[in-house]
C-alpha positions in Angstrom: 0.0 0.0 0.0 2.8 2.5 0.1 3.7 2.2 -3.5 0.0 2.8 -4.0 -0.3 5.9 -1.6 2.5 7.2 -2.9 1.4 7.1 -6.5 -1.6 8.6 -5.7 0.7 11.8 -3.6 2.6 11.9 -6.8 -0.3 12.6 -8.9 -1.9 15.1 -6.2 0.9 16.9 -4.9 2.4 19.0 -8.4 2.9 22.2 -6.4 4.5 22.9 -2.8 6.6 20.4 -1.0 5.6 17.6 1.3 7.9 15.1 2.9 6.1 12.2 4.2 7.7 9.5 6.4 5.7 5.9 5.7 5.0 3.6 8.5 7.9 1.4 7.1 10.5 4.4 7.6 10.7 4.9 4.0 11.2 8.7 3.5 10.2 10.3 -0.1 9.4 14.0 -0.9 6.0 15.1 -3.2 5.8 18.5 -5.1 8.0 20.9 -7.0 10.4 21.8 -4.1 8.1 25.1 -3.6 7.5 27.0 -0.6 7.8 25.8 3.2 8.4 22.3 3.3 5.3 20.4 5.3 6.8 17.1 7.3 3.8 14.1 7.8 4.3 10.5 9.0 2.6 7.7 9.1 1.3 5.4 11.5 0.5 2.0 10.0 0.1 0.5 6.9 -3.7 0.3 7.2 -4.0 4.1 7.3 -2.2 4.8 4.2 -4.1 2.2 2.5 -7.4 3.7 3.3 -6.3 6.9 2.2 -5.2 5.9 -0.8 -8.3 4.5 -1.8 -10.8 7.1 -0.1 -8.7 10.2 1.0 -11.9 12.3 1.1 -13.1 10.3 3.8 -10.3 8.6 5.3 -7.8 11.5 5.8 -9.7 13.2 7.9 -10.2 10.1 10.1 -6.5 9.4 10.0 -5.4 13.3 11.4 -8.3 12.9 14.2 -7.3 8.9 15.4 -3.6 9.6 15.6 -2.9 7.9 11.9 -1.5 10.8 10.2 0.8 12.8 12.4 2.2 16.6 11.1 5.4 16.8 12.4 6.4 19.7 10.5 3.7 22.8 9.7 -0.2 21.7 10.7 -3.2 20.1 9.2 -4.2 23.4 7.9 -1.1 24.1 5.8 -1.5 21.1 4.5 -4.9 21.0 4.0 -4.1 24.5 2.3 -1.2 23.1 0.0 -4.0 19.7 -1.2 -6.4 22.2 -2.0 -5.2 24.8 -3.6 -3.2 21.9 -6.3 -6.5 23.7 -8.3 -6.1 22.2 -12.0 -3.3 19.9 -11.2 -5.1 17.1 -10.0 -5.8 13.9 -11.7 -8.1 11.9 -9.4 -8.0 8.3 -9.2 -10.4 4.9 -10.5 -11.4 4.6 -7.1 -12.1 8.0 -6.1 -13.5 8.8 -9.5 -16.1 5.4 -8.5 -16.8 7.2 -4.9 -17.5 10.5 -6.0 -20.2 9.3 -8.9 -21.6 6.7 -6.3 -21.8 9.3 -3.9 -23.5 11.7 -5.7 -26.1 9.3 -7.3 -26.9 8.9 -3.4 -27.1 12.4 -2.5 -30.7 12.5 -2.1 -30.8 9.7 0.0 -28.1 11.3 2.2 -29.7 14.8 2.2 -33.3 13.2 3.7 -34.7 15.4 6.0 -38.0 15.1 7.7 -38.7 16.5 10.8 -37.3 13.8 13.3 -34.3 13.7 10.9 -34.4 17.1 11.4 -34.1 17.6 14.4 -31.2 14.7 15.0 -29.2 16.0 12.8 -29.3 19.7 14.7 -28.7 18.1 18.0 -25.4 16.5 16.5 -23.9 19.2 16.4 -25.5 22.4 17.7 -26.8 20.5 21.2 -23.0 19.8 21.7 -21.5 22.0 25.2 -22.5 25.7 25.1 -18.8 26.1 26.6 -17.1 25.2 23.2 -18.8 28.1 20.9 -18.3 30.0 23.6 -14.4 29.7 23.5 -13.9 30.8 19.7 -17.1 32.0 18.2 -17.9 36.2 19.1 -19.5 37.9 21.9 -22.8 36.9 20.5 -22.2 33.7 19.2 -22.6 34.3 15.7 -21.7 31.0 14.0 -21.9 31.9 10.5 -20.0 33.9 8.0 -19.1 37.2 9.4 -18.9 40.4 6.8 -15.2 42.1 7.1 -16.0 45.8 6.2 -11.9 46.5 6.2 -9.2 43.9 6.3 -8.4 44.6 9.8 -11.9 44.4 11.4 -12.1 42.3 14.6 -14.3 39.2 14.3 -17.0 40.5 16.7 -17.3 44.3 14.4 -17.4 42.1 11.5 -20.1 40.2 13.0 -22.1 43.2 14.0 -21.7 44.2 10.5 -23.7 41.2 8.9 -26.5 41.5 11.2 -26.3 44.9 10.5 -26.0 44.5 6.7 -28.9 41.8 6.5 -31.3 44.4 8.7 -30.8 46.3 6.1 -31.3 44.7 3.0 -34.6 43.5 5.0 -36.5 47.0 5.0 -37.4 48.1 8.5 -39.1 51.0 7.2 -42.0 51.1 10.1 -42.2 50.0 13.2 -43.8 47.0 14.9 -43.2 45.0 11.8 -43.4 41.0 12.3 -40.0 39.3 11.6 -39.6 35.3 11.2 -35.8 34.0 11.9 -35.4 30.7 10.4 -32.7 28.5 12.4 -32.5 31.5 15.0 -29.6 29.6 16.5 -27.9 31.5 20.1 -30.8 34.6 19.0 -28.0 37.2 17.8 -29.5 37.8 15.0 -33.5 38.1 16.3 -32.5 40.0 19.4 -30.2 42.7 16.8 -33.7 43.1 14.8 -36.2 43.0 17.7 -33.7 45.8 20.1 -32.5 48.0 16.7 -35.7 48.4 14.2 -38.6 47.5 16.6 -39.7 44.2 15.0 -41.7 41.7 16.7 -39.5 38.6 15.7 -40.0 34.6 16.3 -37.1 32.3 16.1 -37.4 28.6 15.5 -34.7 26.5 15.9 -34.5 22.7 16.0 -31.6 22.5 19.2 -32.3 22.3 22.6 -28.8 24.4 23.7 -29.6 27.3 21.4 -33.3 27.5 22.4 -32.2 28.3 26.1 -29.6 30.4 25.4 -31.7 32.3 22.9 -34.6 33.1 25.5 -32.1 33.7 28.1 -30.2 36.4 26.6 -34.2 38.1 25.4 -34.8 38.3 29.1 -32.2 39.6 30.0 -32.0 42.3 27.5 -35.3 43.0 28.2 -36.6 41.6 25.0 -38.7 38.6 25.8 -42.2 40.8 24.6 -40.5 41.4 21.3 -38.3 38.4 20.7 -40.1 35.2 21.1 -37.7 31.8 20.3 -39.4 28.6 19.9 -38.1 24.7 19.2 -40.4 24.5 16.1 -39.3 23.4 12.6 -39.6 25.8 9.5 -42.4 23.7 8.4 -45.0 24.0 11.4 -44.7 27.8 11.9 -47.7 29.4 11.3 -47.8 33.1 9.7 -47.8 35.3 7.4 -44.6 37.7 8.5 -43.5 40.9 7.1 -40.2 40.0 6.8 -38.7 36.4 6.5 -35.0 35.6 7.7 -32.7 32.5 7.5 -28.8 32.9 7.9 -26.9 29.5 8.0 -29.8 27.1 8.2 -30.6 26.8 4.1 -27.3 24.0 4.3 -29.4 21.9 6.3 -32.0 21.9 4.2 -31.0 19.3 1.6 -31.5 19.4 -1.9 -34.8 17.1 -2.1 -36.9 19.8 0.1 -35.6 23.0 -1.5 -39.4 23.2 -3.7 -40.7 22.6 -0.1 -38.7 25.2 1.6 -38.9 27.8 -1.2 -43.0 27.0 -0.9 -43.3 27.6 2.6 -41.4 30.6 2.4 -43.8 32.2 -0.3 -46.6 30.8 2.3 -45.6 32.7 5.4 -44.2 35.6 3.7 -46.9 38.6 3.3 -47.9 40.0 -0.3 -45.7 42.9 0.6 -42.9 41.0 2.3 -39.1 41.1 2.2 -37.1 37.9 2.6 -33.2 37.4 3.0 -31.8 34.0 2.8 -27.9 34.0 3.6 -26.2 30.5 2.5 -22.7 28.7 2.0 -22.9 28.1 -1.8 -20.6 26.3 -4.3 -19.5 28.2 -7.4 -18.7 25.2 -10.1 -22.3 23.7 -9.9 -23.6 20.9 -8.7 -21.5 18.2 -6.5 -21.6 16.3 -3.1 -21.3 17.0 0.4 -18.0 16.1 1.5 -18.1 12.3 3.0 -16.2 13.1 5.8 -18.2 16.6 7.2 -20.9 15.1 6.1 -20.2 11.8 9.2 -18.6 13.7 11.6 -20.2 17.3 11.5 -23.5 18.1 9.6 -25.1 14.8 9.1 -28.1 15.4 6.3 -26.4 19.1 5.2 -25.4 19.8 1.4 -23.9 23.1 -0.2 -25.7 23.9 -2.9 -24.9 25.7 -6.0 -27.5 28.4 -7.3 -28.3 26.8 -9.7 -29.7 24.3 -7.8 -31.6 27.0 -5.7 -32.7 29.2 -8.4 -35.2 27.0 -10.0 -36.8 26.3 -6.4 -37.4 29.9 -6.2 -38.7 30.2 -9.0 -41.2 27.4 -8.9 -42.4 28.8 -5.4 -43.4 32.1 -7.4 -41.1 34.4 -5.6 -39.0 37.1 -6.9 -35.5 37.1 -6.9 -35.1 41.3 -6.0 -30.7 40.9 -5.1 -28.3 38.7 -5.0 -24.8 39.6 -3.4 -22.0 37.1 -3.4 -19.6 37.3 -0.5 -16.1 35.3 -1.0 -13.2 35.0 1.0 -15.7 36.5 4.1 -15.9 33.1 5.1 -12.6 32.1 5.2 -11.2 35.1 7.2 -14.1 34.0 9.7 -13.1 30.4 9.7 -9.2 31.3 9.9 -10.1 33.6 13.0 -12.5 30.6 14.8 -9.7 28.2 14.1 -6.8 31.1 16.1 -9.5 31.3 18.8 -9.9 27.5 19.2 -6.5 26.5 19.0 -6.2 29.4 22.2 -8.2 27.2 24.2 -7.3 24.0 22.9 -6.3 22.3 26.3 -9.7 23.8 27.6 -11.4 21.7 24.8 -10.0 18.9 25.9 -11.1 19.4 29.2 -14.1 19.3 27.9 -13.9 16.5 25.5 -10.7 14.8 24.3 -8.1 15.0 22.4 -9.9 13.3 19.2 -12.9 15.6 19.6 -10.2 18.6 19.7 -8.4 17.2 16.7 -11.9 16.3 14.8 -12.9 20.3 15.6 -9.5 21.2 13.9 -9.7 19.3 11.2 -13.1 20.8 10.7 -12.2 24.1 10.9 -8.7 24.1 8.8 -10.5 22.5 5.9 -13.4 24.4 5.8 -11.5 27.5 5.6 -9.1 26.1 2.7 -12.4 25.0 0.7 -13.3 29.0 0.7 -9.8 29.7 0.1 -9.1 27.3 -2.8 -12.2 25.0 -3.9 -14.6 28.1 -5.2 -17.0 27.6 -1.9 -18.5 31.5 -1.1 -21.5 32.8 0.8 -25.0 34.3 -1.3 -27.5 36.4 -0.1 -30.5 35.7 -1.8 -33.1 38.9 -1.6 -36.8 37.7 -2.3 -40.0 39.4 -2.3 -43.7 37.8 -4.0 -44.3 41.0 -6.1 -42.4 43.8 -7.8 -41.8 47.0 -6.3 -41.8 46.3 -3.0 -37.6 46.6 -2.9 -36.2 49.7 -4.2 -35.0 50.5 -7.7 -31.3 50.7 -6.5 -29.5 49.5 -4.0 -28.4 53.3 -2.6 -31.0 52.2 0.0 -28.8 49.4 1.8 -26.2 51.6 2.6 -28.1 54.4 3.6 -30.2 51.6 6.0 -26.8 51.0 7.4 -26.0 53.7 8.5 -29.1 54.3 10.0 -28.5 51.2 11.9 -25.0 52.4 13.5 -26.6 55.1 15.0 -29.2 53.2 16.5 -26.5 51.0 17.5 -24.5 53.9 19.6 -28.0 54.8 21.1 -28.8 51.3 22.3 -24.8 50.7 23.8 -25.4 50.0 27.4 -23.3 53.0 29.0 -20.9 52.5 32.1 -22.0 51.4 35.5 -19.4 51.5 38.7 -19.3 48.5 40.4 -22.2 47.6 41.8 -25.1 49.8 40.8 
């Protein structure tokens, strides 16, 4: 199995420079001679086998069970290097085989009724509130953050996004009813219900969220104006005036989108305005990776828009903006993988040292798929008839600054010690 994992290296690795030590003690070096050389070594022949004939899967397994060891750079360098080998790659019989079987199974995979649902939620998002707490913001964003400048910190460029979607929403009169789909920790409800004077509902499908969400509304003060319920998308009953979903539309799966897109159109008003901020995939159609898709979000998929598009369009709505966000995502990742590697010991604490390798793993490759493999964020803007959105989109900016004043008004000022 070496000569065969080392056939396979050969053929991956055309760029960069990675010097793997096999579990026999043979040494041998891949790629051009480029750039840092990355050290690796392996633990047993099995590993290296199972890689070779399913490293989407089995690499991943390998770095988290001790299997593949970096002793020279980390798994996100060389995560970084494999990925960006963009063009040079010439994948092989067998992982041809997996990706086509894969795919003509994606449906199957991506099945989500309710009590799916709901499982698949809890497998990640009901895991202990103490780990998001260690790398994700203040308010426990845990989606894509929007970097106004290069050298924004994570929790302004979080306040940013909420502050960019309020605006692309249209609070243009008070008291207006907001729905929040996948409200995870309630950042993004409690932003709209304490800044533009919605009455919001958030549903989510995880236990953890739900109490924090209604925790932090009574104790802002906003429990009248931000209700948070465990309630799938499905059962919520309506209409809203304005319709929100940020980092839920990946759980979706690609066999419900005309059911999603449908109940959307039901619950939104005749005058509504809905935002639907996603992950997407840029080069069309493909798979979820095997690996994420066992270990992290069971039942999620990436979808390209073209896939989307056509559910929209079936459900009647409008399409009124769509804004593509690109390396946003991988500057947020990057900055949750710093913050977690920080607290790395307290992790452990908390789990193990597989879990804390697993999370790593996670992290490092998600951010090198936005980086190198064409993933990017879309914010799909919908409305059921014309003319409800503006002509141009001077409005958004205008709405946003707006909002930072608001923002200024609503900071909490100073109290000594205590008052």
């Amino acid at each position: 199995m070496e000569r065969l994992l080392s056939q396979v290296l050969a053929r991956v690795v055309r760029r960069g420079s990675v010097v793997v030590t096999f579990a026999s003690g043979t040494r041998a070096t891949f790629g051009d001679g480029t750039g840092e050389p990355l050290e690796v070594r392996f633990t047993s022949d099995a590993w290296q086998r199972q890689i070779a004939l399913d490293p989407e899967l089995k690499l991943g397994e390998a770095f988290m069970e001790g299997g593949l060891v970096i002793e020279r750079g980390d798994i996100a360098q060389l995560l970084a290097l494999l990925m960006a080998q963009v063009g040079l790659q010439v994948p092989s019989a067998s992982a041809k085989f997996l990706m086509k079987l894969r795919f003509l199974f994606r449906r199957l995979a991506q099945f989500n009724p309710r009590d799916r649902s709901q499982k698949n939620v809890a497998h990640h998002y009901d895991l202990d509130g103490r780990l998001y707490s260690l790398f994700l913001d203040a308010d426990r964003q845990y989606s894509c953050a929007y970097f106004e400048t290069p050298d924004q910190s994570l929790d302004d460029a979080q306040l940013a996004k909420k502050r960019h979607i309020a605006a692309k929403l249209l609070f243009d009169k008070p008291d207006l009813t907001a729905l929040d789909i996948g409200c995870g920790w309630g950042g993004m409800g409690l932003y709209l219900a304490g800044h533009t004077g919605a009455q919001v509902t958030g549903v989510t499908l995880s236990q953890e969220q739900l109490g924090v969400a209604r925790c932090r509304a009574e104790e802002r003060g906003l429990a009248e104006r931000a209700d948070f319920r465990l309630q799938d998308y499905r059962d919520v009953p309506g209409p809203f005036d304005r319709i929100v979903s940020v980092g839920m539309f990946e759980h979706v799966g690609v066999g419900h989108y005309d059911e999603y897109f449908g109940r959307v159109a039901e619950l939104l008003k005749d005058d509504g305005v809905a935002l639907i901020h996603s992950i997407g995939r840029s080069e069309g159609p493909g798979i979820t990776n095997p690996w994420i898709a066992k270990y992290i979000f069971p039942g999620g998929y990436i979808p390209a828009l073209s896939e989307v598009l056509p559910a929209i369009e079936r459900a009647g709505l409008f399409v009124t903006d769509i804004e593509i966000l690109r390396l946003h995502y991988a500057e947020t990742l990057k900055a949750w993988r710093e913050r977690f590697l920080a607290h790395r010991e307290e992790v452990e604490r908390l789990y193990d040292s597989r879990f804390v390798r697993m999370f790593e793993f996670y992290l490092a490759s998600s951010e090198m798929a936005f980086r190198h493999q064409g993933m990017m964020i879309f914010q799909i803007q919908l409305a059921k008839r014309e003319g409800v959105v503006p002509l141009t989109r001077n409005y958004i900016a205008e709405a946003e600054t707006a909002l930072r004043r608001i923002e200024r008004e609503n900071r909490p000022g100073l109290r000594l010690a205590g008052e």
